[in-house]
C-alpha positions in Angstrom: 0.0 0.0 0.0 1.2 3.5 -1.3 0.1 4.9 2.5 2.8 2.6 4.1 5.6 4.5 2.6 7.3 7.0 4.3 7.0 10.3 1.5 10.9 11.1 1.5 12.9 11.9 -1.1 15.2 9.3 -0.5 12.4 6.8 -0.2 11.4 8.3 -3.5 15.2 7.8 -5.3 14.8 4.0 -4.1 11.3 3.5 -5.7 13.0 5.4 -8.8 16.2 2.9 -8.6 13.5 -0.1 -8.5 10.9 1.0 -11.0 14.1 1.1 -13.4 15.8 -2.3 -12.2 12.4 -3.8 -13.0 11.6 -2.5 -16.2 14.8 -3.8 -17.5 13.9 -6.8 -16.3 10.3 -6.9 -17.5 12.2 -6.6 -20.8 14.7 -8.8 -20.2 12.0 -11.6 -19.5 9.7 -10.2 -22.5 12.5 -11.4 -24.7 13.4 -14.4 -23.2 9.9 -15.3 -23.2 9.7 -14.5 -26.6 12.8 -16.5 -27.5 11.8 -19.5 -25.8 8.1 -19.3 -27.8 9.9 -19.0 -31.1 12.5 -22.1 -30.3 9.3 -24.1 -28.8 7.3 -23.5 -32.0 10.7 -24.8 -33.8 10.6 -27.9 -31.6 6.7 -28.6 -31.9 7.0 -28.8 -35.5 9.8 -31.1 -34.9 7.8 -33.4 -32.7 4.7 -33.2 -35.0 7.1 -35.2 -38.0 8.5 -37.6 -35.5 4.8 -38.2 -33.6 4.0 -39.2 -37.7 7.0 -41.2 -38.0 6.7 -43.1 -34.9 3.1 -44.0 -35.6 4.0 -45.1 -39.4 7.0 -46.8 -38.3 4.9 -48.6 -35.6 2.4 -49.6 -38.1 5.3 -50.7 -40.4 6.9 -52.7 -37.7 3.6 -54.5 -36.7 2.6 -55.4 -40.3 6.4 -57.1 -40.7 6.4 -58.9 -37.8 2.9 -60.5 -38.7 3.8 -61.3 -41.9 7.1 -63.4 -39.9 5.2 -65.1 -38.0 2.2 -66.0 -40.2 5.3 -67.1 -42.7 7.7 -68.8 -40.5 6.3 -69.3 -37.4 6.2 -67.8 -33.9 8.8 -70.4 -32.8 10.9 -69.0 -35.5 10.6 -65.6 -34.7 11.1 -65.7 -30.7 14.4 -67.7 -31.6 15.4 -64.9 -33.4 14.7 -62.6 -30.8 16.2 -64.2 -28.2 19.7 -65.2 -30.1 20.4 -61.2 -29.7 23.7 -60.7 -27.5 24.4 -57.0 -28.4 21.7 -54.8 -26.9 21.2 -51.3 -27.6 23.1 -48.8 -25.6 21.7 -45.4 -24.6 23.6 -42.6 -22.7 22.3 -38.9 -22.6 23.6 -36.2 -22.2 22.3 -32.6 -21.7 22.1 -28.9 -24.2 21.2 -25.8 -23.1 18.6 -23.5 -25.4 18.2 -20.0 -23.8 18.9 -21.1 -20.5 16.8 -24.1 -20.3 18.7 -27.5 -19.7 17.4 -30.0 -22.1 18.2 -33.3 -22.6 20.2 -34.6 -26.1 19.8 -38.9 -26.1 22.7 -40.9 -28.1 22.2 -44.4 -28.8 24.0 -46.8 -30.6 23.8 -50.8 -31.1 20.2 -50.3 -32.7 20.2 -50.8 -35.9 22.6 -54.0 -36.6 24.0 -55.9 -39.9 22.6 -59.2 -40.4 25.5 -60.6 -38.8 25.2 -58.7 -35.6 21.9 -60.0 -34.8 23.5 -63.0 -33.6 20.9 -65.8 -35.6 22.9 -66.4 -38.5 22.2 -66.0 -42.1 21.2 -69.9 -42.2 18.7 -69.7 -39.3 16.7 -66.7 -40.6 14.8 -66.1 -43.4 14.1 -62.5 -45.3 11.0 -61.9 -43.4 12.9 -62.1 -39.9 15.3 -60.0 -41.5 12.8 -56.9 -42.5 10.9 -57.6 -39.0 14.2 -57.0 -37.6 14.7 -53.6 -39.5 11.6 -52.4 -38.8 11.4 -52.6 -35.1 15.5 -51.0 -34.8 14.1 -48.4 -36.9 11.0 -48.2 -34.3 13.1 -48.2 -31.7 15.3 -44.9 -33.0 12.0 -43.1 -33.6 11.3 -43.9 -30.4 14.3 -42.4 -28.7 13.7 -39.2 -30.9 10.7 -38.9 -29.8 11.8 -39.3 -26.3 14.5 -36.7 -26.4 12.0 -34.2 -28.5 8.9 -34.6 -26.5 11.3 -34.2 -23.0 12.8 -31.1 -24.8 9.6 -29.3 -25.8 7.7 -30.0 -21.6 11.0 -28.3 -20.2 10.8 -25.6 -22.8 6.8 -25.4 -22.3 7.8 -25.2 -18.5 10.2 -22.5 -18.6 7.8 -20.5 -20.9 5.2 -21.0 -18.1 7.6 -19.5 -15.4 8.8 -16.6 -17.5 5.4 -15.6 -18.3 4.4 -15.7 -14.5 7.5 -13.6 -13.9 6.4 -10.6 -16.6 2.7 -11.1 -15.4 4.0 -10.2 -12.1 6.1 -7.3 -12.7 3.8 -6.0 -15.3 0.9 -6.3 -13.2 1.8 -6.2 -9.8 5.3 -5.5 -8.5 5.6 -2.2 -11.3 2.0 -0.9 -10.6 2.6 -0.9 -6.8 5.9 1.1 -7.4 4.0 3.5 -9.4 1.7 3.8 -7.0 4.2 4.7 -4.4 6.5 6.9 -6.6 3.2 8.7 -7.1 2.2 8.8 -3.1 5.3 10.0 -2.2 5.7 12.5 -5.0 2.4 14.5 -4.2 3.4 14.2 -0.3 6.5 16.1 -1.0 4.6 19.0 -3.4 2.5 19.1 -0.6 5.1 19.4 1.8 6.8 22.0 -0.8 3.5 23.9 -0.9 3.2 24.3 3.1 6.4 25.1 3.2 6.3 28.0 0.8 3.3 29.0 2.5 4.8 29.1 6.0 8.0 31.0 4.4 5.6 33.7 2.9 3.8 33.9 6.0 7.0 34.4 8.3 7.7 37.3 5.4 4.8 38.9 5.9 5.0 38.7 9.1 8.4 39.7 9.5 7.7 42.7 7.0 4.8 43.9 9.5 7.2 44.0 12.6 9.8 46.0 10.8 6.8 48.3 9.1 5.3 48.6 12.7 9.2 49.2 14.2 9.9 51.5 11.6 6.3 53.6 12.3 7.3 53.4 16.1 10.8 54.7 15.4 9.3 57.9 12.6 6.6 58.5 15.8 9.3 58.5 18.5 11.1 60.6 16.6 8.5 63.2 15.9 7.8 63.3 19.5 11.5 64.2 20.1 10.9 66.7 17.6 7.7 68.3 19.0 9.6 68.4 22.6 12.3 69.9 21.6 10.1 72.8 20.0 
């Protein structure tokens, strides 16, 4: 409340010093927040093509690994599956956009040469062999998607929190300060005012005595005048 501040004029130089820190800030965070919008639109777009690519590639994946087991049988294909020895390695690691901390996913050991996948040529057959594809290429869309969907809630996060941070110096913490460099300025005219006033009173009332001393003094003196007659 404007009424709790004391209306001095070094009170009033803080509230000055403050109003301008925070307008600077307000924008400081104005363009960060704006920033951060612009890079979150970049990475939306970016997780629109890989939510697309993950559901084709899931689709894809599902149809191939039907068509292996209607083909060569279940038995054949969990055999397959479990003559794997090299599983996929994933280690992450962390980039900063504008401040926010996101995280950047590396993987390796997904996608594999026939050879790699530990069956054999001899114990496989082609449709085992594009099954296989399918799902390492399921699997990298999935870790994209991963590391873009994590990227854009932290992003979406720290848009949250700078926009609560201009809301409340553009709507709160500034308004207040106006409010109080406003109080404090109209105390102090006033104060100026009754101090003129009292000034211009003590003059006038200063400039009575010496007119009423000065009549005495021009009386007394005609009366020494008159006696000496």
């Amino acid at each position: 409340m404007a009424k709790d501040v004391k209306p001095t004029r070094k009170n009033l130089m803080a509230i000055e010093d403050r109003i301008q820190l925070s307008e600077r800030g307000h924008d400081t965070l104005e363009q960060k927040r704006d920033g951060l919008i612009m890079e979150f639109m970049d990475i939306l777009d970016q997780a629109q093509d890989v939510r697309s690519d993950l559901g084709e590639d899931y689709e894809t994946a599902q149809r191939k690994i039907d068509m292996a087991r209607a083909m060569e049988g279940d038995v054949a294909v969990r055999g397959a599956a479990a003559a794997l020895k090299e599983h996929p390695e994933i280690t992450t690691q962390s980039k900063n956009i504008m401040g926010v901390v996101v995280p950047q996913i590396e993987s390796s050991k997904v996608q594999k040469s026939l050879d790699e996948r530990g069956y054999g040529l001899l114990g496989s057959s082609a449709r085992i062999d594009e099954a296989a594809d399918a799902y390492e290429e399921l699997l990298e869309t999935i870790i994209l998607a991963a590391e873009v969907e994590t990227a854009m809630k932290k992003m979406l996060e720290e848009i949250e929190t700078t926009k609560r941070r201009v809301n409340a110096l553009e709507f709160t913490l500034l308004p207040q300060l106006y409010e109080n460099q406003e109080y404090i300025e109209q105390k102090l005219e006033e104060q100026e005012r009754e101090e003129i006033f009292r000034l211009k009173k003590i003059k006038a009332k200063k400039e009575e005595e010496e007119a009423e001393a000065e009549a005495e003094a021009e009386s007394d003196a005609a009366a020494e005048a008159v006696s000496a007659d």
